[in-house]
C-alpha positions as CSV (number, residue, x, y, z in Angstrom):
1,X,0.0,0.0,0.0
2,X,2.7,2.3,0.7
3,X,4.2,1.9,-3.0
4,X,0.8,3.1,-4.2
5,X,1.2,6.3,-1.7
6,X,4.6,7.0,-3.1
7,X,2.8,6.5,-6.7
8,X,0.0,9.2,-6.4
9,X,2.6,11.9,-4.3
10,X,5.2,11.0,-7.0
11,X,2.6,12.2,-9.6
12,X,1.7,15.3,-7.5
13,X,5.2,16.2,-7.5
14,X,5.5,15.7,-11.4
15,X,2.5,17.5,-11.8
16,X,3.2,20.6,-9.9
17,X,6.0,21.1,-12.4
18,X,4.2,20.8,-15.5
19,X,4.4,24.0,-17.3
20,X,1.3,25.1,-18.4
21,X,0.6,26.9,-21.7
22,X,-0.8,30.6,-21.1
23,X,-4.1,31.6,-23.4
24,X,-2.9,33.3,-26.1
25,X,-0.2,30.0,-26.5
26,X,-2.8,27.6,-26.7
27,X,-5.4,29.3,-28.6
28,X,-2.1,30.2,-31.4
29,X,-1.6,26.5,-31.1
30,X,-5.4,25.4,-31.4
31,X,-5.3,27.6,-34.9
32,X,-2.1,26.5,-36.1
33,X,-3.4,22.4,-35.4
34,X,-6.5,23.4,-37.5
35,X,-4.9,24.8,-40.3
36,X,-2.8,22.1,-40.6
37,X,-5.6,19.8,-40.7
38,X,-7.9,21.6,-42.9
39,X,-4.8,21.9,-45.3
40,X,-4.0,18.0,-45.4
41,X,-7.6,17.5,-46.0
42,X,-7.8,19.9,-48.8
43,X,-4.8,18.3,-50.1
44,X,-5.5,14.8,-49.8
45,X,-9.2,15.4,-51.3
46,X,-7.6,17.0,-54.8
47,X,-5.4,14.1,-54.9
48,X,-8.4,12.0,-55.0
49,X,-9.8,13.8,-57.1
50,X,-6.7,14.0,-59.4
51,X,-6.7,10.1,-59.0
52,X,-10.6,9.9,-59.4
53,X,-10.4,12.4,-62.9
54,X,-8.0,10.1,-64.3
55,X,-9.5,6.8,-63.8
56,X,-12.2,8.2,-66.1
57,X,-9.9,9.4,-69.2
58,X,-9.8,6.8,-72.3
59,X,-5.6,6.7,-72.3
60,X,-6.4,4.4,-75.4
61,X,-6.3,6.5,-77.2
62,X,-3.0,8.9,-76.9
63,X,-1.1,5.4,-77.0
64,X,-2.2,4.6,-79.6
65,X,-1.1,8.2,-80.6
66,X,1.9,7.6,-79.5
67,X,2.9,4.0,-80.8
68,X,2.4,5.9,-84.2
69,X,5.6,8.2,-83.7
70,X,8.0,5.0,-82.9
């Protein structure tokens, strides 16, 4: 019982010595996390759709375009 004790005033120790971010810290830090986000998911969505647009294009064709220079 007494290594649980130590435990939970080890942690109170720890925790008085957290630092803390002040407000205008963690709100710069909650905008710069969401722009990051919103960014990657803009990004990864227009690779989609770049993937998406070219799953639909006949390349048939410009090989065939192609095999006719060589």
């Amino acid at each position: 019982m007494s290594k649980v004790k130590d435990l939970f005033l080890d942690l109170k120790t720890e925790a008085k010595r957290i630092r803390w971010s002040k407000g205008k810290d963690l709100v710069n830090n909650v905008i710069v996390t969401l722009v990051t986000v919103i960014f990657f998911a803009l990004f990864f969505m227009g690779i989609q759709l770049l993937v998406s647009l070219c799953k639909e294009i006949d390349f048939s064709s410009i090989i065939n375009a192609i095999k006719g220079w060589f």
